[in-house]
N, C-alpha and C positions, 0 to 999 in steps of 0.2 A: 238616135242615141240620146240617154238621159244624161245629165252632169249635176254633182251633188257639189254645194259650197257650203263652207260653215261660215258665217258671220256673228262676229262679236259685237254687238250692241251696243256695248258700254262704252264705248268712243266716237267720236265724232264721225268720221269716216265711216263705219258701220251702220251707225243710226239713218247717214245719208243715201248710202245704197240699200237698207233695208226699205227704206221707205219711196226709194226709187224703185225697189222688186214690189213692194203692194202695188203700186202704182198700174205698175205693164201688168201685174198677174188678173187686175182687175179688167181690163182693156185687150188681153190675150188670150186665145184657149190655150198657148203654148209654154205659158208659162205659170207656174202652180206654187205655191206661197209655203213648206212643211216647220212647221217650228217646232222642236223640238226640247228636252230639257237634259239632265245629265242622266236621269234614269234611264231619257229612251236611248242615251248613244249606244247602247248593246244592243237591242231591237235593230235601228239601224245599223249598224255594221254588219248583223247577221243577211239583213235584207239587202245590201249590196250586195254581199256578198255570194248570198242567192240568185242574185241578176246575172253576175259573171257568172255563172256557172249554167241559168237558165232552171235552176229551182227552187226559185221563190215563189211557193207556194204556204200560204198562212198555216196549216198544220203544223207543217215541218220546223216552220219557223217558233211557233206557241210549244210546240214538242221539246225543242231545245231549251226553250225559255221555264220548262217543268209547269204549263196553264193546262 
């Protein structure tokens, strides 16, 4: 099972565990670093949303997105 978290940067607390997730993503295969900006939050939501479903396939997803 994958788990997606949004962290805000701009505060302390944030900055802290973002820099504790470089840390482990560099020293783990299990854990993987995706940053994202406000453009991509529709991309990602589409691609969760794909997951649930089990068709998150990049066409379908570029298809939606009119690429």
């Amino acid at each position: 099972m994958k788990h997606f978290i949004e962290i805000d940067d701009r505060n302390k607390t944030g900055k802290n565990l973002l820099s504790l997730i470089k840390t482990l993503s560099g020293k783990s295969s299990g854990i993987d670093l995706i940053s994202s900006t406000v453009e991509d939050k529709e991309l990602v939501r589409l691609m969760q949303s794909g997951i649930k479903s089990g068709l998150a396939y990049k066409k379908s997803v570029l298809k939606k997105l009119a690429f």
